[in-house]
C-alpha positions in Angstrom: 118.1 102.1 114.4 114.9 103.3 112.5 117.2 104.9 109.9 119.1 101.7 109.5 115.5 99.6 108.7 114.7 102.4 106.5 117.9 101.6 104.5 117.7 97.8 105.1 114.1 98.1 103.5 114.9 100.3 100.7 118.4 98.7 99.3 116.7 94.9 98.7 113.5 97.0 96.7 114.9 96.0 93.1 114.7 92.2 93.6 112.0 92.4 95.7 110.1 93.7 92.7 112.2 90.7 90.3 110.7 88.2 93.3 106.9 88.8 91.8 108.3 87.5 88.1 106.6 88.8 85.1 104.0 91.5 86.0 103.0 94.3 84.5 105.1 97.7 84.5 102.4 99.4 86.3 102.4 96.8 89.1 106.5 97.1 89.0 105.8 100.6 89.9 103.5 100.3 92.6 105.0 97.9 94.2 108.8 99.7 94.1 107.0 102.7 94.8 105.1 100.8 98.1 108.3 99.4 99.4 110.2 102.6 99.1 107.7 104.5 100.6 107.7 101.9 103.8 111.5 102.4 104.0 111.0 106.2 103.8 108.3 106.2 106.7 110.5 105.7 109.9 112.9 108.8 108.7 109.8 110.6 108.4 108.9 109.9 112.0 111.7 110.5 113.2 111.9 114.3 111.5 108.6 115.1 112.8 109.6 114.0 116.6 112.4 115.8 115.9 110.5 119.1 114.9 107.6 118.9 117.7 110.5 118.5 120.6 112.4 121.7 118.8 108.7 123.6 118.9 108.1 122.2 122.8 111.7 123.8 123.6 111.9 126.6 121.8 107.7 127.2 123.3 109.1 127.6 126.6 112.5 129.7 125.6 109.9 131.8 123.9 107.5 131.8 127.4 110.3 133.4 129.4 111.7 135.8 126.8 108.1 137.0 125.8 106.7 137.8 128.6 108.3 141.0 129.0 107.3 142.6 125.6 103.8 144.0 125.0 103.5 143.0 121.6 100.6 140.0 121.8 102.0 138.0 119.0 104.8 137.8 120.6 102.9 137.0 124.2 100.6 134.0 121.9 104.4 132.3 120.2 104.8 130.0 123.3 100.7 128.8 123.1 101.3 128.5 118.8 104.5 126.5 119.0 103.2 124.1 122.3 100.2 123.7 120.2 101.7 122.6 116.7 104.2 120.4 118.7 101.7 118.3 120.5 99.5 118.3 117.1 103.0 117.0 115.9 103.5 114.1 118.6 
């Protein structure tokens, strides 16, 4: 659904722009590049969800596979990757 507002937002961008009648180029450009960039935003989100719930899982299939080595960066992973993917949510 967010992907489909994204699209609905950026396909009408052209006469959106037209709808302001005659402005400057630079204003045509700030405001295509605006309305774009609000289209583009719920993708974003969701790639981002996305990547901080493949960190949480991967954090705790890391958790039980490194707690058997006795190499610390290996033991600190799970903490890292739970760390970036709450930062992330």
């Amino acid at each position: 659904m967010t992907i489909l507002w994204g699209i609905a937002h950026v396909a009408p961008t052209r006469s959106v722009v037209r709808g302001f009648g005659p402005i400057s180029t630079d204003s045509k450009r700030l405001i295509t590049m605006t309305w774009v960039g609000e289209g583009v935003a719920p993708s974003s989100v969701i790639v981002v969800r996305a990547c901080a719930a493949m960190l949480l899982i991967t954090a705790v299939w890391t958790g039980f596979t490194s707690t058997r080595t006795p190499v610390l960066p290996m033991k600190l992973c799970p903490l890292v990757k739970t760390t970036v993917g709450v930062v992330f949510l």
